[in-house]
C-alpha positions as CSV (number, residue, x, y, z in Angstrom):
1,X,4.1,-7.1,18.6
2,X,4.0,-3.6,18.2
3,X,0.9,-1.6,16.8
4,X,0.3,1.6,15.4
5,X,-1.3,4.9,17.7
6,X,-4.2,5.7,16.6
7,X,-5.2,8.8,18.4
8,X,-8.9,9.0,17.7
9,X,-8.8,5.5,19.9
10,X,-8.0,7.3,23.4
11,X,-10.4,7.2,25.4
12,X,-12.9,6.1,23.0
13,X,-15.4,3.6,24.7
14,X,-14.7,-0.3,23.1
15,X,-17.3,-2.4,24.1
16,X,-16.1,-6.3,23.4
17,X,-17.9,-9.3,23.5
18,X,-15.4,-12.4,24.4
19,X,-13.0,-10.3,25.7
20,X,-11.0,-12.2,28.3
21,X,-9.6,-15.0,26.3
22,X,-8.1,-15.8,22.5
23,X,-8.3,-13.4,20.5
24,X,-10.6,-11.0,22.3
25,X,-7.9,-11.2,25.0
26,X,-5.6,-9.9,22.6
27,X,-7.8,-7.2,21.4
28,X,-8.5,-5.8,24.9
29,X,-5.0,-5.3,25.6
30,X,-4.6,-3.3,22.5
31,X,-7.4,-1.0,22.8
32,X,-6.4,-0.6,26.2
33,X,-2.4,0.0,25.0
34,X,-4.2,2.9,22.6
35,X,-6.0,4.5,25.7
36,X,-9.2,3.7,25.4
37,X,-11.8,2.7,27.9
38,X,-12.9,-0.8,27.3
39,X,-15.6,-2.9,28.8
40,X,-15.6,-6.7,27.9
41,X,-18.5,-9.5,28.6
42,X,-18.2,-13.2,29.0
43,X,-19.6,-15.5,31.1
44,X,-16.1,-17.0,32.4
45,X,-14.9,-14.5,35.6
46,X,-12.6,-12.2,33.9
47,X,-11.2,-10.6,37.7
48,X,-7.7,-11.8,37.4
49,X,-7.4,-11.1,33.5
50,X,-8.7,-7.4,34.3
51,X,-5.9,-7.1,37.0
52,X,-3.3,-8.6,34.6
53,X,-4.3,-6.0,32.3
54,X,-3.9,-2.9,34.6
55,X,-1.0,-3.9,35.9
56,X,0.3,-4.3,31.8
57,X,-0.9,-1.5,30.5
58,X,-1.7,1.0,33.3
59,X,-5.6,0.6,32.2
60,X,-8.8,-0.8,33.4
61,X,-10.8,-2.9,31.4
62,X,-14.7,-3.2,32.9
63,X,-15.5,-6.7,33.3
64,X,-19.4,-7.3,33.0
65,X,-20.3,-10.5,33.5
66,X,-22.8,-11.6,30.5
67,X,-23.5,-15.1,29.1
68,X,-24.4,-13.1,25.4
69,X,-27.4,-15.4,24.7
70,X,-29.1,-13.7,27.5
71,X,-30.0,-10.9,25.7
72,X,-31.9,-8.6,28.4
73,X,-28.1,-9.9,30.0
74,X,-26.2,-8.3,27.5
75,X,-27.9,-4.8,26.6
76,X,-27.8,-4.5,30.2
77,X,-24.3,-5.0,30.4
78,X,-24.1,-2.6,27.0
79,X,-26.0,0.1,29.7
80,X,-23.9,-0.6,32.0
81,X,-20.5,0.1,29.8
82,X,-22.1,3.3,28.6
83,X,-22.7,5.0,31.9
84,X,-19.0,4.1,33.2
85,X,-17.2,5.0,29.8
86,X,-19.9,7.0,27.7
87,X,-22.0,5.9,24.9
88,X,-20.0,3.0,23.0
89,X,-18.2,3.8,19.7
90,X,-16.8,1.0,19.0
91,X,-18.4,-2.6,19.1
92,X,-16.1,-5.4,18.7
93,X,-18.0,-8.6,18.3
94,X,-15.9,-11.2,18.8
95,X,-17.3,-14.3,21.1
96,X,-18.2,-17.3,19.0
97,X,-18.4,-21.3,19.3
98,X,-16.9,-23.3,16.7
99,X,-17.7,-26.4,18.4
100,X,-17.7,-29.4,16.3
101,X,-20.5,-30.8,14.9
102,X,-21.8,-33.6,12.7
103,X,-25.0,-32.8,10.6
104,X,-27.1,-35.7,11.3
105,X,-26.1,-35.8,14.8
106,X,-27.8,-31.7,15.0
107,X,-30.6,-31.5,17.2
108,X,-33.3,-28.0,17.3
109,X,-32.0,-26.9,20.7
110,X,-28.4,-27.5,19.9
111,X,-28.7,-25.3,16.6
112,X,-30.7,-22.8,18.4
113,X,-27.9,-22.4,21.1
114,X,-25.1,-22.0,18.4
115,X,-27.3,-19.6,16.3
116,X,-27.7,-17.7,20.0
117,X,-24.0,-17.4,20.3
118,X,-22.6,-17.2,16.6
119,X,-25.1,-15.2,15.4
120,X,-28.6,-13.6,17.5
121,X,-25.9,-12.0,19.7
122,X,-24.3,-9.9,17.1
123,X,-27.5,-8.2,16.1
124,X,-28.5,-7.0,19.3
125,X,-25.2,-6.7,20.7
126,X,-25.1,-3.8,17.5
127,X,-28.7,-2.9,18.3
128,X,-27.7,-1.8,21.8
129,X,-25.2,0.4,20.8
130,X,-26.2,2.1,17.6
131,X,-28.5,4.7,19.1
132,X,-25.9,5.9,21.4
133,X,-23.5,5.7,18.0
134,X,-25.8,7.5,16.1
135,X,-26.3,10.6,18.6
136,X,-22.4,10.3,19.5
137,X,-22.2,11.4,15.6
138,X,-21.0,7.8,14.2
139,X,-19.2,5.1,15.3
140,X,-17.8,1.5,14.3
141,X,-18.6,-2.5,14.3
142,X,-16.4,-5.1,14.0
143,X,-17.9,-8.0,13.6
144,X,-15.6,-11.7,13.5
145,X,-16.9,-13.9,10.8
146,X,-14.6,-16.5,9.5
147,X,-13.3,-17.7,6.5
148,X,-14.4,-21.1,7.4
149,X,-17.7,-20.9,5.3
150,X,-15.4,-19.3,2.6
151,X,-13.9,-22.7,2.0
152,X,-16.7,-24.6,2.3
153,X,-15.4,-26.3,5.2
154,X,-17.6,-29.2,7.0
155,X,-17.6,-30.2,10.4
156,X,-19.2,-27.4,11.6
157,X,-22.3,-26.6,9.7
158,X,-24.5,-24.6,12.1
159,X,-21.1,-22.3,12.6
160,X,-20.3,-21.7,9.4
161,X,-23.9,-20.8,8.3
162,X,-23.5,-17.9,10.9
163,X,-20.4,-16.4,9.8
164,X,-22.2,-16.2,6.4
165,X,-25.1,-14.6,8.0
166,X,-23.0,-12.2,9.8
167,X,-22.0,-10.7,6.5
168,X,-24.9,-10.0,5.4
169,X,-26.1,-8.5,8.9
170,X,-22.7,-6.5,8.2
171,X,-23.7,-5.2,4.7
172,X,-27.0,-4.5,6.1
173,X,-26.1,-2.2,8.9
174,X,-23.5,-1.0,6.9
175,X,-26.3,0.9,4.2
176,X,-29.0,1.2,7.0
177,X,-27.0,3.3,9.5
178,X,-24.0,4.6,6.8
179,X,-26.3,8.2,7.1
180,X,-25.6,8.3,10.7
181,X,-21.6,8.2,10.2
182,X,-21.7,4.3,11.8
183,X,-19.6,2.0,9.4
184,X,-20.2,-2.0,10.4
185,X,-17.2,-4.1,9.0
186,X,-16.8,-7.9,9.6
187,X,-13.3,-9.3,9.9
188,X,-12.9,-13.0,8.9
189,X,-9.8,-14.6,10.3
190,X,-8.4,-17.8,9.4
191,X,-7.1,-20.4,11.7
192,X,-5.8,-18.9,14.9
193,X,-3.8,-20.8,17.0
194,X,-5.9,-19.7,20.6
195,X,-5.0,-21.9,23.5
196,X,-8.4,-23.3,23.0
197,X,-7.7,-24.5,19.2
198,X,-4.4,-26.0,20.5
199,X,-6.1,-27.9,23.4
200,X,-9.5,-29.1,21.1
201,X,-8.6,-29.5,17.5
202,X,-4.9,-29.0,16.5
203,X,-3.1,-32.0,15.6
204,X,-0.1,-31.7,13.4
205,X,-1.2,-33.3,10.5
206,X,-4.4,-30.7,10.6
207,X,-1.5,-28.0,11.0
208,X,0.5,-29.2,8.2
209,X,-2.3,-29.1,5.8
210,X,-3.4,-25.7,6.9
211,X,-0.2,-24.7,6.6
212,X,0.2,-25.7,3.5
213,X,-2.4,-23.6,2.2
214,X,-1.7,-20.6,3.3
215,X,0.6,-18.5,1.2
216,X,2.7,-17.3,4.1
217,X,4.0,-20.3,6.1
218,X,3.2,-19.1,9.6
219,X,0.7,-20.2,11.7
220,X,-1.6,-17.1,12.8
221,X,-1.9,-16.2,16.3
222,X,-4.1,-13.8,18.4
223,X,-1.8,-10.8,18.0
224,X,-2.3,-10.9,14.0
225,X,-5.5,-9.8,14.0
226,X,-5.1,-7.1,16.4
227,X,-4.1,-4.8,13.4
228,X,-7.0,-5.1,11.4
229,X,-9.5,-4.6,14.1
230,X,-7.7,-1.2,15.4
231,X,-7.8,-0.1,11.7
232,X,-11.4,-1.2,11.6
233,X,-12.1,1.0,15.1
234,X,-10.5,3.6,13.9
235,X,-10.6,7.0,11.2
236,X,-7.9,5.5,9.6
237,X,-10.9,3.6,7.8
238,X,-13.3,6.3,7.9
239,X,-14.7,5.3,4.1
240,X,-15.0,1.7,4.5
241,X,-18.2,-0.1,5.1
242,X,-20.4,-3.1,5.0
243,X,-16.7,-5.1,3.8
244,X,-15.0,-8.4,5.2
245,X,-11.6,-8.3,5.9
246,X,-9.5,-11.5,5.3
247,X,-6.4,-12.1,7.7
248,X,-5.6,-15.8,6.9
249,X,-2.2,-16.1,5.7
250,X,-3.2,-16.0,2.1
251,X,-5.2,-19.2,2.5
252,X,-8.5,-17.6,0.1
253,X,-6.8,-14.8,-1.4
254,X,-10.3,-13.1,-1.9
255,X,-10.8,-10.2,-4.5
């Protein structure tokens, strides 16, 4: 798929969390294919992915390995990003778990490790970077809700709660750090068909229903939500802040 330049991108410094894999795969080869200098965290090693990646696009990504609910782990890594490429200036916060999960069967360390992933890491994942932002003269976040809790969709309780939360954490940072030229946008995606959705939980009878309520009738991959996170990164939304962006297929049709 082909993507618009956006030339305020090169060589910009993408920090993104998740970045090896589904969708955050897809969005490190983009920034990369705009020029900028990305770093990318997971806990997975990302060494092969990285070499894939320069040998795709000519470009480097900096793989830092980080398990995100470590957080002295992952402002380290944050640290380490902005010393190789310069202070971040765009935060894409992408990694999330949307294991399945019963209510009843919850226990207080299992919630507490989902919250850690789905939602503690996005606050100071943005709390690393926004100083550096801030005396860079502004910057972006893109953070990846969901429009799971949009529908009201169970089976996944503690995951949905967080992708509520992270909008308000959104609209929060949004007014808080708006003065400092930093605009925090969340995107929410509907159901992407990652390698790791079609190995865990599509069937195609759960296809055909999803299907069925989108209003476009093709299933969304990784590379359709490239697009709205390089808008998000870049000038070309320079006045938009603290909103979630839908890419679902028409499945909410929010407004």
């Amino acid at each position: 798929m082909s993507e618009a330049i956006y030339p305020d991108l090169r060589g910009a410094s993408v920090f993104i969390t998740g970045g090896g894999s589904g969708i955050g795969a897809a969005l490190t080869e983009a920034f990369l294919r705009q020029g900028a200098k990305v770093a990318l965290v997971q806990r997975s090693d990302a060494t092969t992915f990285c070499d894939d990646m320069e040998a795709a696009t000519g470009n480097r990504p900096r793989f830092l390995p980080c398990d995100i609910t470590d957080i002295s782990a992952l402002k380290g890594a944050v640290a380490a990003a902005s010393r190789a490429n310069g202070p971040v200036t765009v935060l894409v916060n992408n990694a999330a778990d949307d294991v399945r999960h019963a209510t009843l069967d919850v226990t207080e360390d299992f919630w507490d490790r989902n919250q850690a992933i789905n939602l503690k890491a996005y606050f100071f994942a943005a709390q690393a970077v926004l100083p550096g932002m801030r005396d860079a003269g502004g910057g972006s976040v893109v953070n990846f809700s969901s429009i799971s809790y949009m529908m009201g969709n169970s089976g996944y309780p503690s995951y949905t709660a967080a992708n509520s939360g992270i909008n308000g954490l959104t609209r929060s940072l949004a007014r808080e750090f708006g003065p400092d030229r930093v605009r925090v946008n969340a995107i929410a995606p509907g159901w992407v068909l990652t390698d790791k959705q079609k190995q865990q939980w599509a069937t195609p009878e759960g296809l055909a229903a999803h299907l069925d309520r989108q209003c476009l009738k093709d299933m969304l991959a990784p590379d359709d939500i490239v697009g709205g996170v390089l808008f998000l990164a870049s000038d070309a939304s320079r006045m938009m802040t603290g909103q979630a962006l839908v890419i679902d297929g028409g499945v909410v049709v929010t407004g």
